[in-house]
N, C-alpha and C positions, 0 to 999 in steps of 0.2 A: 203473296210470296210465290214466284216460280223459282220451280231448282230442279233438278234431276230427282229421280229414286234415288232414294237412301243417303240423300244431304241433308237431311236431320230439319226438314220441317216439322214434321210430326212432332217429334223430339221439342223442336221449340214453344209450339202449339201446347203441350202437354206443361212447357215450365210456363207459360204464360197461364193456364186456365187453375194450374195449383198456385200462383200467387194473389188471382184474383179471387179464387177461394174463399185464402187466409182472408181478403180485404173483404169477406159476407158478399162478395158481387154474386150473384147468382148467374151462372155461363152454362151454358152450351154445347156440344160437342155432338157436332154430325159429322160421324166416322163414315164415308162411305165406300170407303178404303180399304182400313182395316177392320177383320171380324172383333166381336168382344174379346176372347180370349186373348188373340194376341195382342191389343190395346194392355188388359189386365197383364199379360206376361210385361208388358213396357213399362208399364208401372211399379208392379215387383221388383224388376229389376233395376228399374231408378232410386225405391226407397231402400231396399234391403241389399245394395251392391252383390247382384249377383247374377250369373252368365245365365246365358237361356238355358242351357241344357238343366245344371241346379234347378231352378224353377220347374221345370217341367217332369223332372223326379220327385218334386216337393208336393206337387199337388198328384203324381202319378200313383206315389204311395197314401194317396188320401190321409197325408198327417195332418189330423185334423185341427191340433195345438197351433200350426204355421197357419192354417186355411183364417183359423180366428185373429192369430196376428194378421194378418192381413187385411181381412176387412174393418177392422180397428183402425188400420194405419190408414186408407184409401178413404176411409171417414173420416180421419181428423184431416187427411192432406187436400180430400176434392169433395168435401159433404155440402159445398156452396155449386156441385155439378152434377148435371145429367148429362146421360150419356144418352145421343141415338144411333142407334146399328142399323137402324131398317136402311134395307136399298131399293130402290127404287124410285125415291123419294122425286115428287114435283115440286116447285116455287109453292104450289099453295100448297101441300103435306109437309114443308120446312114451316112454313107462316101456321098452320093448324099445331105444329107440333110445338111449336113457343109458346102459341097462345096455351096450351093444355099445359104447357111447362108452368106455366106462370098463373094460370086458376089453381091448381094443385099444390104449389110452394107458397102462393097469397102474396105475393114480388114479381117485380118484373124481372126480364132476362136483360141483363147488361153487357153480356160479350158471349159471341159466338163464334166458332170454329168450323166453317166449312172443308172438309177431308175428300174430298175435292171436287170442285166446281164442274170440271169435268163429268161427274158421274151425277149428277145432277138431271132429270130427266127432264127435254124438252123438248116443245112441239117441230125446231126446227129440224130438217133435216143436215142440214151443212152444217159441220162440227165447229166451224169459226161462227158461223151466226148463232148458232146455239151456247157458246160458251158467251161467247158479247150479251145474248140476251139473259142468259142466267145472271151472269157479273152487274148487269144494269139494275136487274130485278132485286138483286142480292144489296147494293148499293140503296135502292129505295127503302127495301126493309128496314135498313140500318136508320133512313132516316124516320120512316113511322113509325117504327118502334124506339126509338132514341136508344140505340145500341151500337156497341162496336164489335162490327164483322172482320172477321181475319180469315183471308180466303186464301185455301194453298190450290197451286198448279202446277201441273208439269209439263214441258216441252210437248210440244207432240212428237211420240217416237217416229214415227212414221218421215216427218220432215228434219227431225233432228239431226244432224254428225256427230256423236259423240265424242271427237276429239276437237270440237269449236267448241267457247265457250259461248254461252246461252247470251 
């Protein structure tokens, strides 16, 4: 999926990995994007309808009654998900980090979420040949691992007009 910042890939990313959940798929999530918290804060705010600022007084005043609602709710909604935050990550630190996924849960991983391909580290220098070659790399996975990859990107700012569409 390419789209600009803040055109709700993420957002769709997050409804797609809590449906696959529900369905016991065991998925993925490599956030390279966003840090854990404010993932957690997107979450909160998708199950318990409520504005970022709420949320971040919620856990500011360390109530600790909400802290347990919530990990309650994040377990019943994504307990078929992990999450990865590390950055830096290579093609083979993605492929190491499945395989550990999946000795650890005793299942394989069936869907994963690349948070963006872009940040993806590779050997090339040229940001078009290094995004081709990740996206290739990314594709292969999908087939020796028998999973489905959903890879978000975004324009490059740099060449973009913001007032064309993409």
């Amino acid at each position: 999926i390419v789209a600009p910042p803040a055109s709700g890939k993420t957002s769709l990313a997050i409804q797609m990995l809590n449906s696959m959940s529900k369905t016991d798929t065991l998925s993925l999530f490599f956030s390279y994007d966003m840090y854990s918290s404010l993932v957690v804060q997107k979450l909160v705010q998708r199950h318990f309808k409520m504005d970022s600022e709420t949320v971040f007084e919620k856990f500011k005043s360390k109530d600790k009654a909400f802290e347990k609602e919530v990990a309650k709710k994040l377990e019943e909604e994504y307990g078929n998900v992990e999450f990865c935050f590390q950055t830096g990550q290579s093609i083979e630190d993605l492929i190491k980090t499945i395989e550990e996924v999946e000795e650890r849960r005793g299942k394989k991983v069936r869907f994963i979420v690349v948070d963006y391909n872009e940040l993806i580290i590779s050997d090339k220098a040229d940001p078009t040949s290094a995004s081709a070659h990740t996206i290739q790399a990314l594709r292969a996975i999908a087939s020796i691992y028998n999973l489905c990859a959903l890879v978000l990107l975004q324009p490059n700012k740099l060449a973009a007009n913001p007032a064309e569409e993409i």
